[in-house]
DODREN-35249 format. One record per residue (C-alpha): x, y, z; residue number from 1; residue in three letters. Coordinates in nm, 4 decimals. Example, Ala and Ser with C-alpha at 12.3 -4.5 7.8 and 13.67 -1.06 7.14 Angstrom:
2
PT         X         Y         Z    i   aa
PT    1.2300   -0.4500    0.7800    1  ALA
PT    1.3670   -0.1060    0.7140    2  SER
END
This chain:
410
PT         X         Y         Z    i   aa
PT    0.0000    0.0000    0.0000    1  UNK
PT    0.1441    0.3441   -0.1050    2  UNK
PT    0.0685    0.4877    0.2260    3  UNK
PT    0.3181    0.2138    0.4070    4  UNK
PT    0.5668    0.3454    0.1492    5  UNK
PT    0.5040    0.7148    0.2309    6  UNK
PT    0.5015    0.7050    0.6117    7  UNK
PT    0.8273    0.4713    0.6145    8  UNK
PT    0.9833    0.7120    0.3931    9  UNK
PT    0.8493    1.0190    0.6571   10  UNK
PT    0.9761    0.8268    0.9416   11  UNK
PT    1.3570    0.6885    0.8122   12  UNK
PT    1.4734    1.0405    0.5985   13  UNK
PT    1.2823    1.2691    0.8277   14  UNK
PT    1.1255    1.2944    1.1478   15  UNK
PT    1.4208    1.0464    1.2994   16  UNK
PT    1.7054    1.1280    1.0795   17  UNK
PT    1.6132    1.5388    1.2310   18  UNK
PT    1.5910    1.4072    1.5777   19  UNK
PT    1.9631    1.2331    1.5615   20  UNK
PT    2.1054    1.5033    1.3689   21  UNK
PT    1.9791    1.8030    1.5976   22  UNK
PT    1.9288    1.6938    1.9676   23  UNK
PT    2.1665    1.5013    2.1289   24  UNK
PT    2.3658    1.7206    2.4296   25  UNK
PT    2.7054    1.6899    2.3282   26  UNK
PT    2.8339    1.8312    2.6299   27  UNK
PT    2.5849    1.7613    2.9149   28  UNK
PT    2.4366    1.4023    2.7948   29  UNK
PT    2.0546    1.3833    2.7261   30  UNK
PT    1.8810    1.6138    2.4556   31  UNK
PT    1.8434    1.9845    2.4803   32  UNK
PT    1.6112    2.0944    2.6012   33  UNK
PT    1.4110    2.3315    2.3025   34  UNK
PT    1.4483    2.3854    1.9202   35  UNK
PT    1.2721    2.6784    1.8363   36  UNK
PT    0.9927    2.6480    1.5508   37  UNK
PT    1.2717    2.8985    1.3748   38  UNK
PT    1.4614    2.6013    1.4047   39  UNK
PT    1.7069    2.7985    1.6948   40  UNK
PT    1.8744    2.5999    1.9419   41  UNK
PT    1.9031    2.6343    2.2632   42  UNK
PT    2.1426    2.4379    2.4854   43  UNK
PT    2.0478    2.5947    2.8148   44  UNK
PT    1.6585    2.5348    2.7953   45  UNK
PT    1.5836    2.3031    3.1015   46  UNK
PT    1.5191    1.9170    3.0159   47  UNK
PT    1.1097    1.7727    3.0126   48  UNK
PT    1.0729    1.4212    3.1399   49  UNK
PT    0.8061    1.3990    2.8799   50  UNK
PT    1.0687    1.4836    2.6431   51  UNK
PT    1.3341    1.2771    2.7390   52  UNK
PT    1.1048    0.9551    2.7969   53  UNK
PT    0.9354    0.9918    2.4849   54  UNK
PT    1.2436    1.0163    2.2561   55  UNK
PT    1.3059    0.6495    2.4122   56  UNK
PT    0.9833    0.5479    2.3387   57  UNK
PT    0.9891    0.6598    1.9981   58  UNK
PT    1.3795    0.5381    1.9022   59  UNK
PT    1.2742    0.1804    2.1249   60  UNK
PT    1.0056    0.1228    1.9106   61  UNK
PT    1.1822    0.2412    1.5602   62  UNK
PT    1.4817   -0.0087    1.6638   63  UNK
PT    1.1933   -0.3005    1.7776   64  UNK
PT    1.0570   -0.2737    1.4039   65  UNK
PT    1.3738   -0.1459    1.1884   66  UNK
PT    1.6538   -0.2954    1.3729   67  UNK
PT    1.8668    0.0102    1.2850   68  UNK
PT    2.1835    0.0486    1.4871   69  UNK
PT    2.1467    0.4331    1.4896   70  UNK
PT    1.8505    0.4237    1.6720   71  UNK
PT    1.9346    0.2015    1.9456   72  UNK
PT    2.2184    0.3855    2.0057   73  UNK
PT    1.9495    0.7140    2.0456   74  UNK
PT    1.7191    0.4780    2.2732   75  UNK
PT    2.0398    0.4053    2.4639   76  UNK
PT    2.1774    0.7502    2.5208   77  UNK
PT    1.7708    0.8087    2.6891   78  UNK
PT    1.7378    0.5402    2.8834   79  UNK
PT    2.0761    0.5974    3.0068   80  UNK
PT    2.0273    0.9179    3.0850   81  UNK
PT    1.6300    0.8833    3.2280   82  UNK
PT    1.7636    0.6341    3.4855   83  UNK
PT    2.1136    0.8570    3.5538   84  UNK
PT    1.9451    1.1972    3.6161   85  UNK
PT    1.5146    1.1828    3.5787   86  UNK
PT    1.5076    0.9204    3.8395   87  UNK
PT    1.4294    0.9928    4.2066   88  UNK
PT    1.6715    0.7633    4.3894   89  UNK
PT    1.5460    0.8714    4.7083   90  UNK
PT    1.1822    0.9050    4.6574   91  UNK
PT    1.1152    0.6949    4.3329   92  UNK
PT    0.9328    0.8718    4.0270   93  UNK
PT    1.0834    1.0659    3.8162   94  UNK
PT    1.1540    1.4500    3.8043   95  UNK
PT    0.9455    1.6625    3.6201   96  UNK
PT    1.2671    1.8802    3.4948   97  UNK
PT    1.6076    1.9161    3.5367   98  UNK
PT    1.8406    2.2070    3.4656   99  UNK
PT    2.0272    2.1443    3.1371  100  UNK
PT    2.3507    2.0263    3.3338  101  UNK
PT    2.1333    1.7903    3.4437  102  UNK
PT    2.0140    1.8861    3.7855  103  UNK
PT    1.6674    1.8339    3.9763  104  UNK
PT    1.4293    2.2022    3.8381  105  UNK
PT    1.1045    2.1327    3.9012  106  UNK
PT    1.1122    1.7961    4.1678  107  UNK
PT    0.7210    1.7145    4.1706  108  UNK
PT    0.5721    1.4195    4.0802  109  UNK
PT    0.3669    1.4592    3.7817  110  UNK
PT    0.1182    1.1114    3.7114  111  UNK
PT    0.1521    1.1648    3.3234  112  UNK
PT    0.5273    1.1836    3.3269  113  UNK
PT    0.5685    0.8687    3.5398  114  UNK
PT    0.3092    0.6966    3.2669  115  UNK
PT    0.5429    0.8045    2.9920  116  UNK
PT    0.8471    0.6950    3.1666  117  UNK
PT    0.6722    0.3410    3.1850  118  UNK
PT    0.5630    0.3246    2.8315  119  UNK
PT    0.9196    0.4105    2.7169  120  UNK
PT    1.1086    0.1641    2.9699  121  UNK
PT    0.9285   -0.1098    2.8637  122  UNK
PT    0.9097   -0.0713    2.4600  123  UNK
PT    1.3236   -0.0370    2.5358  124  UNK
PT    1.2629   -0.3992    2.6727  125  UNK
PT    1.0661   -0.5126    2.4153  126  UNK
PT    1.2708   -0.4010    2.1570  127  UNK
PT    1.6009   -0.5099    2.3502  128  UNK
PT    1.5340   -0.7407    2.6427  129  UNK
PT    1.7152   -0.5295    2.8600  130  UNK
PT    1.6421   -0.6090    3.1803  131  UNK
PT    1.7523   -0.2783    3.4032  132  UNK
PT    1.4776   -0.0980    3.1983  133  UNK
PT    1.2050   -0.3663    3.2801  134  UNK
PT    1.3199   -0.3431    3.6543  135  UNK
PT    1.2528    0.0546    3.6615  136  UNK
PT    0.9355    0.0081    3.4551  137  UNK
PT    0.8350   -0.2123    3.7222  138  UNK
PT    0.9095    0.0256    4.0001  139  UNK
PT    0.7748    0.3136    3.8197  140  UNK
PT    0.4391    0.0786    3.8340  141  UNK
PT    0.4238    0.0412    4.1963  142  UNK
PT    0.5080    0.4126    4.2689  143  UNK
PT    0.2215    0.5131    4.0583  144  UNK
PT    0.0295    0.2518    4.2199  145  UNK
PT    0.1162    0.3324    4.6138  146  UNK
PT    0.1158    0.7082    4.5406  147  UNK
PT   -0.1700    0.7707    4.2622  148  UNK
PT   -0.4344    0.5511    4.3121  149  UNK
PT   -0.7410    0.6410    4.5099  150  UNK
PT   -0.8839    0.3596    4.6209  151  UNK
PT   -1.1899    0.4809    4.7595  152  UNK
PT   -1.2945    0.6719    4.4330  153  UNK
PT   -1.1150    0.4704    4.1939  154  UNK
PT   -0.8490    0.6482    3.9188  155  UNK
PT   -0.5601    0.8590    3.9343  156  UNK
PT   -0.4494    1.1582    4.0841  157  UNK
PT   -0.2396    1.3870    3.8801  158  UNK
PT    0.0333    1.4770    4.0840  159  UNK
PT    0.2241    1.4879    4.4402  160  UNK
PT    0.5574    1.6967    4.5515  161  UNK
PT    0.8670    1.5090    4.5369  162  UNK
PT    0.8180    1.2786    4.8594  163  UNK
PT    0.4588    1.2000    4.7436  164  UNK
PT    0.2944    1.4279    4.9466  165  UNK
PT   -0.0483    1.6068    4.8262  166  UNK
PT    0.0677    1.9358    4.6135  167  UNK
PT   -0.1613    2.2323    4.5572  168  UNK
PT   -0.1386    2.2663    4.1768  169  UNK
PT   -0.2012    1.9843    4.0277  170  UNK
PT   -0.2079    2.1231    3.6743  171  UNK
PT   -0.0311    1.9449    3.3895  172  UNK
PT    0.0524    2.2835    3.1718  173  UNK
PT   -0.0750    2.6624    3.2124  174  UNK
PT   -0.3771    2.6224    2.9952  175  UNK
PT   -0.5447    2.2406    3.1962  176  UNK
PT   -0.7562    2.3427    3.4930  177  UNK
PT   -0.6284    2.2629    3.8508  178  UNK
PT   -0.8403    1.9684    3.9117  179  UNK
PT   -0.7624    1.5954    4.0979  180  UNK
PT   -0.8289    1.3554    3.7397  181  UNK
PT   -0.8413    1.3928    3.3829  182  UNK
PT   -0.8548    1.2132    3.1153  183  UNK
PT   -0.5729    1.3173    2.9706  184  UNK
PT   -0.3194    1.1256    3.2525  185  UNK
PT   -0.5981    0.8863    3.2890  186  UNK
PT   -0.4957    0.8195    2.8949  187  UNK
PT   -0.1257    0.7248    2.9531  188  UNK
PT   -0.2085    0.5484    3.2042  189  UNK
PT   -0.3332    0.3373    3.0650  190  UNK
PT   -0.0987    0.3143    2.7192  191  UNK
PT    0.1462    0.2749    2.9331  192  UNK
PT    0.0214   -0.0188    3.1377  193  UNK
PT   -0.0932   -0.1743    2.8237  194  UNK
PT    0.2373   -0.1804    2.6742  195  UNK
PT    0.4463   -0.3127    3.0073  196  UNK
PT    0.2121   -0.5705    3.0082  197  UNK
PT    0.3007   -0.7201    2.6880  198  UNK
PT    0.6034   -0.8023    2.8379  199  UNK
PT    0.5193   -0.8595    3.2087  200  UNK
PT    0.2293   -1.0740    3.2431  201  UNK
PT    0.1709   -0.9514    3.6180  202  UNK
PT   -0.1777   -1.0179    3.7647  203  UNK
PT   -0.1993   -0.6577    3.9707  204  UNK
PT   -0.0960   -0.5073    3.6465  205  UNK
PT   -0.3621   -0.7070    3.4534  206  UNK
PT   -0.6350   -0.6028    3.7551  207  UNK
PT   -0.5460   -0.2197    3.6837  208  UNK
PT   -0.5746   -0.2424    3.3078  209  UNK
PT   -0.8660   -0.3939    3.3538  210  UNK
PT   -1.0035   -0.1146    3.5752  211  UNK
PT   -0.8279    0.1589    3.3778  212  UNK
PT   -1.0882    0.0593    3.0552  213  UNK
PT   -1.3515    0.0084    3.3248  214  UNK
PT   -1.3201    0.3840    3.3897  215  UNK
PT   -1.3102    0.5247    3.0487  216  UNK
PT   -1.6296    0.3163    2.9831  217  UNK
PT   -1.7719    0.4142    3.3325  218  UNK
PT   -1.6542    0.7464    3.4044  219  UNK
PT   -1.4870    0.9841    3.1534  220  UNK
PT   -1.7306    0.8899    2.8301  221  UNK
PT   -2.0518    1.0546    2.8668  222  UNK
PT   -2.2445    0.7975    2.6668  223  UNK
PT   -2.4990    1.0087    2.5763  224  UNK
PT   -2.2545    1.2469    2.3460  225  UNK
PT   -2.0146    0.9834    2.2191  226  UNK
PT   -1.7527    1.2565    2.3881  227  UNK
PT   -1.4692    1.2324    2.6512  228  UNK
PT   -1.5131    1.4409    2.9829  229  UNK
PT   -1.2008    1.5741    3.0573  230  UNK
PT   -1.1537    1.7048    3.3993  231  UNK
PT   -1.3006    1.6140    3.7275  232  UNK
PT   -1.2784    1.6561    4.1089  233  UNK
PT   -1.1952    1.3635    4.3091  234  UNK
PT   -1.5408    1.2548    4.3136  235  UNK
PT   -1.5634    1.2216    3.9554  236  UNK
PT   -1.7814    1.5021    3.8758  237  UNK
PT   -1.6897    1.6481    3.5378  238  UNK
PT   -1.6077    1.9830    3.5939  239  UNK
PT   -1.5511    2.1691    3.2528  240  UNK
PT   -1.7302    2.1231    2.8999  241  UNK
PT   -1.4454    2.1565    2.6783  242  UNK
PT   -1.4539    1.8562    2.3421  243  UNK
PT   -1.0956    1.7587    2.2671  244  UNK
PT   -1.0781    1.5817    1.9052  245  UNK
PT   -0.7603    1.5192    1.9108  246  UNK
PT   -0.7853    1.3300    2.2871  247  UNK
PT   -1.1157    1.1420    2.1771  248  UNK
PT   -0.9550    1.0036    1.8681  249  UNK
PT   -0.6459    0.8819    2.0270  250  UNK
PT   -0.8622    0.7048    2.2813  251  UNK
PT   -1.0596    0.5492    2.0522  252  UNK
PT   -0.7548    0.3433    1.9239  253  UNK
PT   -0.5945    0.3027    2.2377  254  UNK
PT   -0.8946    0.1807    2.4014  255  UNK
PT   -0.9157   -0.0911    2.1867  256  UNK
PT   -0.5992   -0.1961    2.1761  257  UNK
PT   -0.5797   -0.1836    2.5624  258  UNK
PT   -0.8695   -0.4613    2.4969  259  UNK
PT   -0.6999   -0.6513    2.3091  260  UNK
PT   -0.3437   -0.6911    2.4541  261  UNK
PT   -0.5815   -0.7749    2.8024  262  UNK
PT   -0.7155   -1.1011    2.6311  263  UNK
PT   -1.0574   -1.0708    2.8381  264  UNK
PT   -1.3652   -1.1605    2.5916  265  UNK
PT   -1.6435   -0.9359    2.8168  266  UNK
PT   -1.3944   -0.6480    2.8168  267  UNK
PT   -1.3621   -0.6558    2.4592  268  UNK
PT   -1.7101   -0.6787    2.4168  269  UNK
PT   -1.7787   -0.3477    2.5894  270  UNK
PT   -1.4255   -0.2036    2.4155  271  UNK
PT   -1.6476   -0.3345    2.0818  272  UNK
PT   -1.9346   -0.1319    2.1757  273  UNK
PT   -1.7992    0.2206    2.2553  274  UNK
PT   -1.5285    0.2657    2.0125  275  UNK
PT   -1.7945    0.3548    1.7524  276  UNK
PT   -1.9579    0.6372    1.9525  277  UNK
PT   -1.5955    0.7608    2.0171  278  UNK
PT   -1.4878    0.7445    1.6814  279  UNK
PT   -1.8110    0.9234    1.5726  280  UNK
PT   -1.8241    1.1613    1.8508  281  UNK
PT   -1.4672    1.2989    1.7183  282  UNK
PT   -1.5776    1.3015    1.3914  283  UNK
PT   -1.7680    1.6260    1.4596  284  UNK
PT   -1.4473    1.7907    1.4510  285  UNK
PT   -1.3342    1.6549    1.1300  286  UNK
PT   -1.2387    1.9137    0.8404  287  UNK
PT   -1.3495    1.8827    0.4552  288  UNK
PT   -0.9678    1.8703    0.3694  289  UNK
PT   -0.9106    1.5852    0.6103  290  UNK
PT   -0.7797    1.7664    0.8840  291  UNK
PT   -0.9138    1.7414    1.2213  292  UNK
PT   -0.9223    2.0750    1.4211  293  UNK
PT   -0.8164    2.1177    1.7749  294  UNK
PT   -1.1240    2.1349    2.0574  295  UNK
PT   -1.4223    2.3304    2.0862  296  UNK
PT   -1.4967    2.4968    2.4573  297  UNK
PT   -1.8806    2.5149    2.5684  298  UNK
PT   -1.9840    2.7775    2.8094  299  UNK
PT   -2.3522    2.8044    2.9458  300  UNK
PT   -2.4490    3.1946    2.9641  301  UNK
PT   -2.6867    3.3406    3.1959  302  UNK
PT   -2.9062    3.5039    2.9649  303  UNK
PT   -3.2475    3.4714    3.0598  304  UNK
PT   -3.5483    3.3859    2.8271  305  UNK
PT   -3.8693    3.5598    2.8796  306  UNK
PT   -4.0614    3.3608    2.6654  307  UNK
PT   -3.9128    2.9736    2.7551  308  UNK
PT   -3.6950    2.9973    3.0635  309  UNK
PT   -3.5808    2.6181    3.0246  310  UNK
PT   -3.4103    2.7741    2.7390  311  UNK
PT   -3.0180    2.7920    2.7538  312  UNK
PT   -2.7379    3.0207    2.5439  313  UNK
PT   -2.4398    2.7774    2.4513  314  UNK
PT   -2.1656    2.9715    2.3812  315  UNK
PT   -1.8988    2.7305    2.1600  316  UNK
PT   -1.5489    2.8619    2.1009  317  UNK
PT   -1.3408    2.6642    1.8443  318  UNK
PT   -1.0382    2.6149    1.8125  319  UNK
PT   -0.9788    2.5627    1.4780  320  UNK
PT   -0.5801    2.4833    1.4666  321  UNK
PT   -0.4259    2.1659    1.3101  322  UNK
PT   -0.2047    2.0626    1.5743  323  UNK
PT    0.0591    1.7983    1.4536  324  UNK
PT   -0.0376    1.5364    1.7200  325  UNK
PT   -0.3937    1.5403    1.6631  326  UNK
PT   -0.3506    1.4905    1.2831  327  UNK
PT   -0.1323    1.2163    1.3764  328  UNK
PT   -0.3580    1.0360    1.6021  329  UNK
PT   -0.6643    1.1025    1.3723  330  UNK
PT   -0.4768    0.9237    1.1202  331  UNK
PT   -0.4791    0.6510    1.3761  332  UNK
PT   -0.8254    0.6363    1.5146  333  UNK
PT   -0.9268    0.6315    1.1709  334  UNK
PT   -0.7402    0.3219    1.0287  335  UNK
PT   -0.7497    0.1240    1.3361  336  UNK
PT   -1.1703    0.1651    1.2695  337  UNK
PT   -1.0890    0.0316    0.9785  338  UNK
PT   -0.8877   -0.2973    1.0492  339  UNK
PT   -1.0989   -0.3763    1.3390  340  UNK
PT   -1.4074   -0.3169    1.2320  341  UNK
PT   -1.4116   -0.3098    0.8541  342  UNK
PT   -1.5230    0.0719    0.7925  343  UNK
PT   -1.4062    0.1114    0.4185  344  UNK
PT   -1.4969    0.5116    0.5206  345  UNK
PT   -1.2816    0.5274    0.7957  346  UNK
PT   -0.9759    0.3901    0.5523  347  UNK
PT   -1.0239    0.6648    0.3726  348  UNK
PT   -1.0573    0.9441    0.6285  349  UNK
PT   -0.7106    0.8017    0.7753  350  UNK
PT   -0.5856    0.8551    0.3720  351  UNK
PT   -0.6954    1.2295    0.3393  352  UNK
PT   -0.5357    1.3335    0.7062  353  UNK
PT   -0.2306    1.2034    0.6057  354  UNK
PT   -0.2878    1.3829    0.2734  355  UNK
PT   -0.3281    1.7531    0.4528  356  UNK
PT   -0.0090    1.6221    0.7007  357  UNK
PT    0.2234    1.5886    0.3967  358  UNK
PT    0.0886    1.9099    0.2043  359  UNK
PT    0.0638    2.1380    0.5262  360  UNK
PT    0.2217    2.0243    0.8429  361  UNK
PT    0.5954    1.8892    0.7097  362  UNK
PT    0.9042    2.0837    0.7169  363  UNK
PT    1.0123    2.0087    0.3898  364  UNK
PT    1.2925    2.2739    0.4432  365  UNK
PT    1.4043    2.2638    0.7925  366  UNK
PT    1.2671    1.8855    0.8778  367  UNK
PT    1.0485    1.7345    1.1182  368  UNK
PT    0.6496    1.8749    1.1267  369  UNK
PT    0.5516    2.2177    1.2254  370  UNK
PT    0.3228    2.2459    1.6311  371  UNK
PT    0.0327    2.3274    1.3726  372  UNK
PT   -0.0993    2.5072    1.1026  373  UNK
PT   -0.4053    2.7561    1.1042  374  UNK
PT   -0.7326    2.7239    0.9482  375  UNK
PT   -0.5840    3.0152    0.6907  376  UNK
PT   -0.2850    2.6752    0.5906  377  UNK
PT   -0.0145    2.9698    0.7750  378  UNK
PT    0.2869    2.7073    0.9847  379  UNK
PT    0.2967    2.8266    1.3254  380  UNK
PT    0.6991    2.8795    1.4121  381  UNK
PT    0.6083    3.0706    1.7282  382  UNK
PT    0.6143    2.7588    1.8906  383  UNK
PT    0.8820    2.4489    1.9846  384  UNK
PT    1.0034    2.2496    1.6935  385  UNK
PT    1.1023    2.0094    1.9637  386  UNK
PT    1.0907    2.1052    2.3531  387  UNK
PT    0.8630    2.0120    2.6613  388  UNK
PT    0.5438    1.8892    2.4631  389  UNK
PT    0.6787    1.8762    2.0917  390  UNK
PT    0.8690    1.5160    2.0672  391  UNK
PT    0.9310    1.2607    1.8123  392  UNK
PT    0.6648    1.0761    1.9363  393  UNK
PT    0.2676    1.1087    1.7632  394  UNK
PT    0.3890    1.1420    1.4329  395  UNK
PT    0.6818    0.8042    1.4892  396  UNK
PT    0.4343    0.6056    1.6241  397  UNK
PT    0.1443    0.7111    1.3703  398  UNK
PT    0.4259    0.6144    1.0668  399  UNK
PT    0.5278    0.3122    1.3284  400  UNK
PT    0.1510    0.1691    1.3514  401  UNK
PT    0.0708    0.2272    0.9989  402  UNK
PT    0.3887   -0.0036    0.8801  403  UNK
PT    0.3039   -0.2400    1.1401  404  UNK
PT   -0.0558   -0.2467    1.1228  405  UNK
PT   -0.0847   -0.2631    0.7594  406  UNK
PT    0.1973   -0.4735    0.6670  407  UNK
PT    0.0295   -0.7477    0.9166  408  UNK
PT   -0.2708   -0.7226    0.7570  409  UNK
PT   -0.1091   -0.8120    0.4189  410  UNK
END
């Protein structure tokens, strides 16, 4: 299939070829920190954990399907460097940031982080058998387990100070709301658990992927929309009306394949039954070019009607930018709906995203993809080509899953 060809070609003489070329810290070890979207370095930007652990995920899992020696040596240099400097050796966890010599910045313990660290850890295993990185995926497991997990309310709390303690802002970035769960770490949770337990067939870690689906189906999808809640208090209560696209059809893959990997015939029967109202429920935000635009925020307004006072104002603000990780993972949801359950539509909605990402999102000058591109088609450069959110890690895995998925189905 020509879109195998296309995304192989994407992955091998772009997106990784940019990543080896530009980031490695020559003299502190690790990555730097930022690349402008000016494609400006800058050595002294503090280091992400998100950042660091998913540039292992992404070179693990290039090395696990291309066996290239240039990207183990790139998964090798971040694991090395996770365990050497991200990792709490006091506390457990990881960091959130370190200076760019390598120091503890910003010491909390942030849920999502600790997910990603686990996701990477183990693809390094699975693509290597290395055991240190199985051991620390493992601990990383149990931390998030002892530390995260409310056991009276179920799910996840989103973060603690460095010795685990409760911590005041819980927020993952400026613009997410300072609330106790959201779907968002909920999300990589649960990735993340799926993929260590491909390779460590542990029955607590079977228990909690089984309860991590249990709450997407339970909790965070409002059934009645086909849409993902995204932030509640510790009781669950959704607290904001905001639609993420982007979030809804990366679930709607991951969901499944959290199913699947699990093996349990009633969960996959109920994984069966809600991926279509996710995938349709994100559709809404689906673009005539192919693109999927970023979220749309829903406010109530106290306007009163004189005539029908049941009557409510919706006020809906869109965001309308392409954002290179939701294209990615709409190219995704869509062909996974596809191969698992034979929508010839979907094939082709997966075909015309990955149409607008090689006309409009691409650096074809500088390399790698741009954070997004406006509804007008302008690039945005004002922000990170690769920094504390922007990693090689939606659109390698998108080019990843479409060589693996497709080529298994041939």
């Amino acid at each position: 299939m020509l879109l195998v060809s296309e995304v192989k070609k994407e992955l091998e003489e772009d997106i990784l070829p940019f990543w080896i070329k530009n980031t490695p810290d020559e003299k502190n070890g690790g990555f730097i920190g930022r690349i402008s979207g000016c494609n400006d370095k800058y050595p002294d930007a503090p280091k992400g954990a998100v950042l660091n652990v998913r540039i292992l995920w992404a070179f693990s899992a290039a090395y696990r399907l291309l066996r290239n020696e240039e990207y183990l040596k790139m998964a090798e240099r971040a694991k090395v460097y996770i365990i050497n400097n991200f990792y709490d050796k006091k506390f457990g966890g990881v960091y959130w940031s370190l200076t760019a010599g390598g120091e503890p910045l910003d010491d909390k313990k942030q849920i999502y982080a600790l997910g990603f660290a686990i996701y990477g850890l183990s693809e390094f295993y699975r693509a290597t058998g290395d055991e240190e990185s199985l051991e620390y995926a493992c601990r990383l497991f149990r931390s998030v387990e002892k530390y995260s997990f409310d056991p009276v309310k179920n799910g996840y709390l989103e973060a603690c100070k460095r010795d685990w303690s409760p911590i005041a802002d819980l927020r993952l970035s400026e613009k997410d709301e300072n609330e106790k769960k959201t779907m968002n770490t909920h999300l990589h949770i649960l990735e993340a658990y799926t993929n260590l337990y491909r390779v460590w067939k542990d029955d607590s870690l079977k228990k909690r992927l089984y309860n991590l689906i249990d709450i997407f189906l339970t909790k965070i999808l409002d059934r009645t929309t086909g849409h993902m809640n995204l932030f509640f208090d510790e009781d669950w209560n959704s607290r904001y009306d905001i639609i993420s696209y982007g979030h809804e059809i990366e679930a709607s893959w991951l969901l499944y394949e959290a199913a699947a990997v699990l093996g349990d015939k009633d969960m996959m029967e109920r994984a069966r039954e809600a991926v279509p109202l996710i995938v349709r429920a994100a559709g809404e935000g689906l673009q005539s070019d192919g693109s999927m635009m970023y979220e749309t925020r829903i406010k109530k307004l106290d306007i009163k009607n004189k005539k029908n006072p049941a009557v409510s104002y919706i006020c809906k603000t869109a965001d309308l930018s392409r954002q290179w990780w939701v294209e990615a993972e709409t190219v995704l949801g869509y062909l996974s709906y596809y191969i698992n359950f034979g929508d010839e539509n979907a094939l082709d909605k997966a075909m015309l995203c990955w149409k607008y990402i090689k006309y409009n999102l691409i650096d074809t000058k500088n390399g790698e993809w741009f954070w997004a591109v406006d509804d007008k088609g302008c690039p945005d450069v004002a922000n990170d080509k690769t920094g504390f959110w922007k990693c090689p890690y939606h659109n390698s895995r998108m080019c990843l899953n479409v060589m693996e998925w497709l080529e298994s189905e041939n």
